[in-house]
C-alpha positions as a Markdown table, in Angstrom:
| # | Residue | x | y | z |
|---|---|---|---|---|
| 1 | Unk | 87.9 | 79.5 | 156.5 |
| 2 | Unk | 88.2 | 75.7 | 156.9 |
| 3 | Unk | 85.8 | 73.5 | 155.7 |
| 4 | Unk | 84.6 | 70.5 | 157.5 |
| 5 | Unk | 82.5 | 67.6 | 155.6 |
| 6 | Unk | 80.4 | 65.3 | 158.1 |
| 7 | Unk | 81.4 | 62.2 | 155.7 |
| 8 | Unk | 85.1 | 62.8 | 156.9 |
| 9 | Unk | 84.4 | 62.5 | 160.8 |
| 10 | Unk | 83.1 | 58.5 | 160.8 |
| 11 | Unk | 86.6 | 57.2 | 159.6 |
| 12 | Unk | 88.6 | 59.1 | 157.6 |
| 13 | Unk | 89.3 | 61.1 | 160.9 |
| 14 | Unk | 90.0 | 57.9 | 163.0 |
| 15 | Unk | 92.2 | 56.2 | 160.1 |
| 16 | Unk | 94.4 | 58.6 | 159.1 |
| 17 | Unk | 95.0 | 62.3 | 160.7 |
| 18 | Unk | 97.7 | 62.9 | 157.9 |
| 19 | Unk | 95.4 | 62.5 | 155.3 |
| 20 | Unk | 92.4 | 64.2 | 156.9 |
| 21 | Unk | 94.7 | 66.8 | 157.3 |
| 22 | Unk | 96.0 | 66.5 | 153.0 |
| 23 | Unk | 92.5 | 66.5 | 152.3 |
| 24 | Unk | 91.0 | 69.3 | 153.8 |
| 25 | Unk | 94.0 | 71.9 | 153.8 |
| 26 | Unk | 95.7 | 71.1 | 150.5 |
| 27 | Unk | 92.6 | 69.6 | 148.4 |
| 28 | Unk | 94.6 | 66.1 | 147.9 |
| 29 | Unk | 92.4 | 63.2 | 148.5 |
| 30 | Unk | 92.9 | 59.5 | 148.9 |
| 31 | Unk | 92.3 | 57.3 | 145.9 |
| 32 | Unk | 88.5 | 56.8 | 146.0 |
| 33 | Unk | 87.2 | 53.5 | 147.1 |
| 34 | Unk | 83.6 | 53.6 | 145.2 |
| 35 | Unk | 80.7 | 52.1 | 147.0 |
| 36 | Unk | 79.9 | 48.6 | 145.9 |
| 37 | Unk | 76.3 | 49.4 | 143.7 |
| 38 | Unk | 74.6 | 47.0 | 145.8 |
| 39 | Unk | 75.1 | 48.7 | 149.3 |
| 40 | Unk | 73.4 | 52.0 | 146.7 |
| 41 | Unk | 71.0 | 49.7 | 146.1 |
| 42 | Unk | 69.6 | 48.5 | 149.4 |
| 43 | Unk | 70.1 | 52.3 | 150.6 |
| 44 | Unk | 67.9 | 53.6 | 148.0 |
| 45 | Unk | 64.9 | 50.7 | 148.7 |
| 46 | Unk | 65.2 | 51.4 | 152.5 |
| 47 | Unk | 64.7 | 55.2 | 151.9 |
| 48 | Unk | 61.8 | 54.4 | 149.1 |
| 49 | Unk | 59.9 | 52.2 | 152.1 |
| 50 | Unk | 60.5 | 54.5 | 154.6 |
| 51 | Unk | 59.8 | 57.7 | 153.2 |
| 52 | Unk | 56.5 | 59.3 | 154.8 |
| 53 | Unk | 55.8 | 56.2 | 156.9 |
| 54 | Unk | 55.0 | 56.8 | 160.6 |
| 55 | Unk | 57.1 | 56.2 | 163.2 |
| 56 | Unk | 54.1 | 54.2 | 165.5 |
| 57 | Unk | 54.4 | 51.9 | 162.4 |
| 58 | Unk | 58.0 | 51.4 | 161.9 |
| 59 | Unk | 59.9 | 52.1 | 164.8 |
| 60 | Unk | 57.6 | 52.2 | 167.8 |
| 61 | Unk | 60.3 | 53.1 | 170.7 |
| 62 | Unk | 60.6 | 56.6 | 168.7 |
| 63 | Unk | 58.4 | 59.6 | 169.7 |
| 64 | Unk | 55.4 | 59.8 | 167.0 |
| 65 | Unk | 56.4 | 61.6 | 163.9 |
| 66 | Unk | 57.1 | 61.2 | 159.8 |
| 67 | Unk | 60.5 | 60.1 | 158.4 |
| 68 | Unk | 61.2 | 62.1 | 155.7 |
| 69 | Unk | 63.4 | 60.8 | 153.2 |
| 70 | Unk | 65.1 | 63.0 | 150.1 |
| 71 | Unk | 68.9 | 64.6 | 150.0 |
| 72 | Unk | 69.4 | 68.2 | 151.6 |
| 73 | Unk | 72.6 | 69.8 | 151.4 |
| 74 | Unk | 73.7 | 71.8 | 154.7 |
| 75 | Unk | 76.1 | 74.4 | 155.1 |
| 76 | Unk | 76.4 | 76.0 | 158.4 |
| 77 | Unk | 77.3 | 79.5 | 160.1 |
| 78 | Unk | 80.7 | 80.2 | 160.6 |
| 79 | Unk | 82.1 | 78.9 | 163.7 |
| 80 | Unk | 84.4 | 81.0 | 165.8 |
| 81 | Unk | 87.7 | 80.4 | 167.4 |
| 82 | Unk | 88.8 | 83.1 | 170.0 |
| 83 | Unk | 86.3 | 85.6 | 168.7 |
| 84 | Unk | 87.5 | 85.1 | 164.8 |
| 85 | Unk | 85.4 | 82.9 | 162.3 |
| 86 | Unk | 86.9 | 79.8 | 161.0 |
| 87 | Unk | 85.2 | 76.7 | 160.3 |
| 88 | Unk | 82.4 | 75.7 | 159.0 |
| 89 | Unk | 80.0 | 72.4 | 157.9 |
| 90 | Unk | 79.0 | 71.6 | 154.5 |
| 91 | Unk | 77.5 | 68.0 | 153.3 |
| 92 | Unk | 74.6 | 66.1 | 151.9 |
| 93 | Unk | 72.1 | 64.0 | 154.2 |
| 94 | Unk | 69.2 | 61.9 | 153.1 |
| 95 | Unk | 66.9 | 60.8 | 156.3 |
| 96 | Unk | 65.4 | 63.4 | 158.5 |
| 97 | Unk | 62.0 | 62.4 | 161.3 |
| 98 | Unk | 59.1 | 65.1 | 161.7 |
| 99 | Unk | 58.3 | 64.4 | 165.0 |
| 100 | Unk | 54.3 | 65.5 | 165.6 |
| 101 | Unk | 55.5 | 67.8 | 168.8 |
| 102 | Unk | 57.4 | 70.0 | 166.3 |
| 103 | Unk | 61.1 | 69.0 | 166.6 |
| 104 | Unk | 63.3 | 66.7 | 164.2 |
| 105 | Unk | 65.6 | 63.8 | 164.4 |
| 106 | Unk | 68.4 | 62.4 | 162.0 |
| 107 | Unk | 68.3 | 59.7 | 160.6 |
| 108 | Unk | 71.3 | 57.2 | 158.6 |
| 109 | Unk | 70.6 | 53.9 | 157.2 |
| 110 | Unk | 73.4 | 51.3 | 157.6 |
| 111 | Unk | 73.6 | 47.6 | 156.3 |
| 112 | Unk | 75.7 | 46.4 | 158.6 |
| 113 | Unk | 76.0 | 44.6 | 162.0 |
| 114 | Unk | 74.1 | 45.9 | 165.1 |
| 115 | Unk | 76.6 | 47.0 | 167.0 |
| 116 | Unk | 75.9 | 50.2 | 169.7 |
| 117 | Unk | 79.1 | 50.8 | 169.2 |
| 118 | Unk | 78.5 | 52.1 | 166.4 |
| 119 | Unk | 77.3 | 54.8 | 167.9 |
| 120 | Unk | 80.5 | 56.6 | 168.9 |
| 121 | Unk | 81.6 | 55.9 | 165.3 |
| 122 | Unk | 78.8 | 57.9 | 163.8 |
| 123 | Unk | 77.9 | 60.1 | 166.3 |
| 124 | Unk | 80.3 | 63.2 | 164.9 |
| 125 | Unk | 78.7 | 63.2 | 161.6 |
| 126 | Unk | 75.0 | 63.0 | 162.9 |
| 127 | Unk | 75.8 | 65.7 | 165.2 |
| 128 | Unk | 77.7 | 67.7 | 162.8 |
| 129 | Unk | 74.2 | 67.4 | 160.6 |
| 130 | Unk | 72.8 | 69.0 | 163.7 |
| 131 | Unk | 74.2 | 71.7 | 164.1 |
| 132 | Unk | 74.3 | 72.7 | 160.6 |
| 133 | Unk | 70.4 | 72.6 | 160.8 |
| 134 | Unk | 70.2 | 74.6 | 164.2 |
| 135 | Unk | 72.9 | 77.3 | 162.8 |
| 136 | Unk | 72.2 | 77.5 | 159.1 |
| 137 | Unk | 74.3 | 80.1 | 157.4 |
| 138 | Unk | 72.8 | 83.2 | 156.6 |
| 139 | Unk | 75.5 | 83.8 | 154.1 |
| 140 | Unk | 76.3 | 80.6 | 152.1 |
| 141 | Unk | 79.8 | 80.2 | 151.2 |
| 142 | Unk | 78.7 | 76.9 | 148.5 |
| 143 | Unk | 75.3 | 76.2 | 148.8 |
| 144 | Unk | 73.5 | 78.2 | 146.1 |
| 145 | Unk | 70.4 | 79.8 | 147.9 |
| 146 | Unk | 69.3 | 79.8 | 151.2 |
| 147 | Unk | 70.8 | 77.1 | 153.5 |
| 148 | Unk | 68.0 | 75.1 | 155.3 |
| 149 | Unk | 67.4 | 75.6 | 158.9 |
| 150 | Unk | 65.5 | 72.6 | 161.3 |
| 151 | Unk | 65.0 | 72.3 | 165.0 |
| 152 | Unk | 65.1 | 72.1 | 167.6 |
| 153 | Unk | 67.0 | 68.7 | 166.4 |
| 154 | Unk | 65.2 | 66.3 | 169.4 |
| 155 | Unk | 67.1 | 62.6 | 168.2 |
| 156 | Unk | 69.7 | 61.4 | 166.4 |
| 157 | Unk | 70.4 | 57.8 | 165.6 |
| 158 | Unk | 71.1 | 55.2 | 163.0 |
| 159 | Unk | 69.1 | 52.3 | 161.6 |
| 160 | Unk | 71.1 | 48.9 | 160.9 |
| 161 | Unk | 69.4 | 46.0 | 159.0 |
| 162 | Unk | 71.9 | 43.0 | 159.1 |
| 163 | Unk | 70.4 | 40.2 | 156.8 |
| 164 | Unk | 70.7 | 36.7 | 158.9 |
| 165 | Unk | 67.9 | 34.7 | 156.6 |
| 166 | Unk | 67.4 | 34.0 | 153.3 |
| 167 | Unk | 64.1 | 32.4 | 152.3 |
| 168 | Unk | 62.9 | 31.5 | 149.1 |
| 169 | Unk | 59.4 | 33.2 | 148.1 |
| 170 | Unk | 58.9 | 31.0 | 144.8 |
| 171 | Unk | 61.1 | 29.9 | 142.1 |
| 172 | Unk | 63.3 | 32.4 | 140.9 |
| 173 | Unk | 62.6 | 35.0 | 143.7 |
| 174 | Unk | 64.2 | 34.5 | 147.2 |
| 175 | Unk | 64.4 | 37.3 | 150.0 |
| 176 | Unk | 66.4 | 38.3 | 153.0 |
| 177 | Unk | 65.8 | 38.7 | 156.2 |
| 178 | Unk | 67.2 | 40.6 | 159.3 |
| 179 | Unk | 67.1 | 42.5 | 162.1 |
| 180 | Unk | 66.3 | 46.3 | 162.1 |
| 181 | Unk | 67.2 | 48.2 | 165.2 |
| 182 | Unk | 67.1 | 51.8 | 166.4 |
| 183 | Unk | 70.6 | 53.0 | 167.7 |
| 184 | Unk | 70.3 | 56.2 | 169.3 |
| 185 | Unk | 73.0 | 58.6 | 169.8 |
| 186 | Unk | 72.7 | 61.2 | 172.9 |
| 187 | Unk | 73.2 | 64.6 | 171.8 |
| 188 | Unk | 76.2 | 66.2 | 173.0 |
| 189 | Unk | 76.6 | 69.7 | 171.5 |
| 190 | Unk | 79.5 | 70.9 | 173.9 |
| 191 | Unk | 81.1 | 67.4 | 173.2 |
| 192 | Unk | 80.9 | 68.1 | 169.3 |
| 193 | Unk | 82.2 | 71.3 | 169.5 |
| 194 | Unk | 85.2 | 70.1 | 171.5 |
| 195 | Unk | 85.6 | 67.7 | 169.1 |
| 196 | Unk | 85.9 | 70.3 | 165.8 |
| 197 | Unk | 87.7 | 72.1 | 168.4 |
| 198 | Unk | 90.5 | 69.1 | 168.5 |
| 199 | Unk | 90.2 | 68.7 | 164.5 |
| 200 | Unk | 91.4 | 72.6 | 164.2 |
| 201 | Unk | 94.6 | 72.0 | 165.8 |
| 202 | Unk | 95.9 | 69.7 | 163.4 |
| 203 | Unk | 94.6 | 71.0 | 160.7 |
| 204 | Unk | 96.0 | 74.3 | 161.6 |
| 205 | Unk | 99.2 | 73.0 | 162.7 |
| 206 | Unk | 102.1 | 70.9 | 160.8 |
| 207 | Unk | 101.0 | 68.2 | 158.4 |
| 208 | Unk | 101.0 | 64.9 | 160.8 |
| 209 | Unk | 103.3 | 62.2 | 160.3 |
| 210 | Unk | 102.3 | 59.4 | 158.1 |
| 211 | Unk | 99.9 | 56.5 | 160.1 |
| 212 | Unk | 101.8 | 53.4 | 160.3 |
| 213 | Unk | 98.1 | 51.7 | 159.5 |
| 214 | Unk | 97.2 | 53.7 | 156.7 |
| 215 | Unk | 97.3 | 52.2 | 153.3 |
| 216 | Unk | 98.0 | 55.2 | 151.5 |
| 217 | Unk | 100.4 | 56.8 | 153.7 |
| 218 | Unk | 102.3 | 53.4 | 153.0 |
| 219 | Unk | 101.9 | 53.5 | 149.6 |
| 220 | Unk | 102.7 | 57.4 | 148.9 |
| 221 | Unk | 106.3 | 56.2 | 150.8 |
| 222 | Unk | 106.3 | 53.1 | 148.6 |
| 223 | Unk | 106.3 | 55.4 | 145.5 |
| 224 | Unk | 108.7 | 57.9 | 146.9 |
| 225 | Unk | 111.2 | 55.7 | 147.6 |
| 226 | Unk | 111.4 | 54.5 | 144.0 |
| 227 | Unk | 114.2 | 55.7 | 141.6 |
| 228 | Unk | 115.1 | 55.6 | 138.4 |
| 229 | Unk | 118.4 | 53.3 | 138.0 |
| 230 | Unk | 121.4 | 54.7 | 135.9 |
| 231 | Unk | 120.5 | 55.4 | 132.3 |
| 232 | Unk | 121.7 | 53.2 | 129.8 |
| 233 | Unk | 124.9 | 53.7 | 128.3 |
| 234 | Unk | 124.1 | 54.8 | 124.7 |
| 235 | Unk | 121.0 | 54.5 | 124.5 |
| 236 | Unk | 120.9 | 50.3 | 125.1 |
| 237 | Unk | 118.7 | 49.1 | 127.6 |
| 238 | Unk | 120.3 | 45.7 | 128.6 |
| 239 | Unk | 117.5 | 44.2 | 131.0 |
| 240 | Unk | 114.6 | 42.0 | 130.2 |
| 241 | Unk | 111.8 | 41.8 | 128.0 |
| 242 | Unk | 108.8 | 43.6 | 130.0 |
| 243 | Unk | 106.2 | 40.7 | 130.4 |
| 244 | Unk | 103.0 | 43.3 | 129.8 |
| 245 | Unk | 104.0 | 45.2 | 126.7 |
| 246 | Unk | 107.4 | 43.5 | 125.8 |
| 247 | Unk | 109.0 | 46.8 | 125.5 |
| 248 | Unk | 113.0 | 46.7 | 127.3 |
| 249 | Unk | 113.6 | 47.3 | 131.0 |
| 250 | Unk | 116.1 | 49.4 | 133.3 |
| 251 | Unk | 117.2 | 48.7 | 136.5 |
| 252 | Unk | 115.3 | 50.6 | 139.1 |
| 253 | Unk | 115.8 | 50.7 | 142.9 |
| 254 | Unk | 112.7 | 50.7 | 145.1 |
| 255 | Unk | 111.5 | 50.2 | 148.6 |
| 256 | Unk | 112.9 | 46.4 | 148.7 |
| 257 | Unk | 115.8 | 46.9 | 146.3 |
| 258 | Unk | 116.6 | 46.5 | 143.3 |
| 259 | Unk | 114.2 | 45.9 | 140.5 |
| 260 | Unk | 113.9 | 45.4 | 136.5 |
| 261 | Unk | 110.9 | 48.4 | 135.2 |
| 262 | Unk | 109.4 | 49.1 | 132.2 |
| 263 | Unk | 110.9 | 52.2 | 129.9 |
| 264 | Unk | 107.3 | 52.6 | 129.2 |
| 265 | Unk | 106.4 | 53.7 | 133.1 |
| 266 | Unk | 103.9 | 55.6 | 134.4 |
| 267 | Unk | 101.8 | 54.0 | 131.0 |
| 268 | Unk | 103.3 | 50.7 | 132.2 |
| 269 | Unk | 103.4 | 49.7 | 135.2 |
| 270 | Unk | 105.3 | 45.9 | 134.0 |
| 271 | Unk | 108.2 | 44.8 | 136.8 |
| 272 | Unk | 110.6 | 41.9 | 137.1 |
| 273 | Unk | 112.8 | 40.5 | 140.0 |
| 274 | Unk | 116.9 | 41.3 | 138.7 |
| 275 | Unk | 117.0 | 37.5 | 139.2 |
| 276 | Unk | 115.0 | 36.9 | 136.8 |
């Protein structure tokens, strides 16, 4: 059964397929790249402001309703492929709308440029929300208890506040300014599905090549190209000083040649040119 996280569809999906495909069939991740505590920040005051505001107030082109704002973990039923279950979604999402007629929307707050564009990146992982809430699993493979079930799921769509001013309120205390907008993101179930459907063939196939693009895939080549030079001939390391821990150096032969290393590697990570 393979599981699919909502966070991975905005870019890790679109960067690299190889390490989608490491990630969710052999449990090896890229390097995380933590948030800057800032962006944290200004997520957590939007959601504070929002939280159990109106719509009619807020964000008037949106049917009348509540935004609700608190994390709920998903997990859905098992999706089937040819008749046999699969695949299925399990994340975390923090925004949700109450809509007065009885339906609900989801909701993602974004610092960022308004771009509709946007749209298309973000549009997997609202939708994958979606239908986690309109199939909940009635047997939860993670989630500890019952897995919740909304709907019918009416909007989805992100809200992007990109600061453009910055005004000073009184000495010491200065505030930005910006635009909010409403991007909405048609629902497309069939389009979703044939989406997961597309994910499933790589991830049941070969491991893809490395992305020519991808950092990592670069780096992970980078590493493996790297070899140990000849040992020294008993037991005297001829090279250089290493200019981190001053501990001696061996030859090494890497991506771009040759190169002085420290004995001392992985611990130290000190290098020289041979030239030098």
């Amino acid at each position: 059964m393979i599981k699919l996280s909502p966070s991975d569809f905005a870019f890790l999906w679109e960067q690299c397929k190889r390490c989608f495909y490491l990630k969710v069939v052999q449990g090896i991740r890229q390097p995380s790249m933590p948030m800057a505590a800032i962006f944290k920040r200004l997520e957590s005051l939007q959601m504070k402001f929002y939280d159990g505001r109106r719509t009619t107030e807020l964000l008037p082109e949106l049917p009348a309703g509540i935004i609700r704002c608190g994390e709920r973990v998903v997990e859905s039923e098992p999706g089937q492929v040819d008749g046999q279950p699969e695949w299925f979604i399990y994340g975390k999402i923090d925004s949700l709308i109450e809509f007065d007629d009885g339906s609900w929307g989801i909701l993602d707050f974004k610092t960022t440029t308004v771009n509709p564009e946007k749209a298309q990146l973000y549009g997997r992982q609202l939708h994958s929300y979606a239908h986690a809430f309109e199939h909940p699993a009635s047997a939860p493979r993670i989630l500890k208890g019952k897995a919740p079930g909304l709907g019918p799921i009416s909007k989805l769509g992100i809200l992007c506040f990109e600061p453009g001013e910055l005004q000073l309120e009184s000495p010491g205390r200065q505030a930005y300014k910006g635009q909010v907008q409403w991007i909405e993101i048609p629902r497309n179930p069939e389009k979703f599905l044939s989406f997961v459907g597309e994910t499933l063939k790589v991830l049941k196939g070969e491991m893809p090549p490395p992305t020519p693009t991808c950092e990592w895939c670069t780096y992970a080549a980078t590493m493996k190209e790297m070899k140990p030079g000849p040992p020294p001939k008993d037991g005297v390391v001829s090279g250089p000083k290493c200019p981190r821990c001053e501990s001696p150096m061996t030859q090494r032969n890497g991506k771009f040649g040759a190169f002085w290393g420290c004995t001392r590697y992985p611990e130290c990570k000190g290098t020289r040119k041979t030239g030098e």
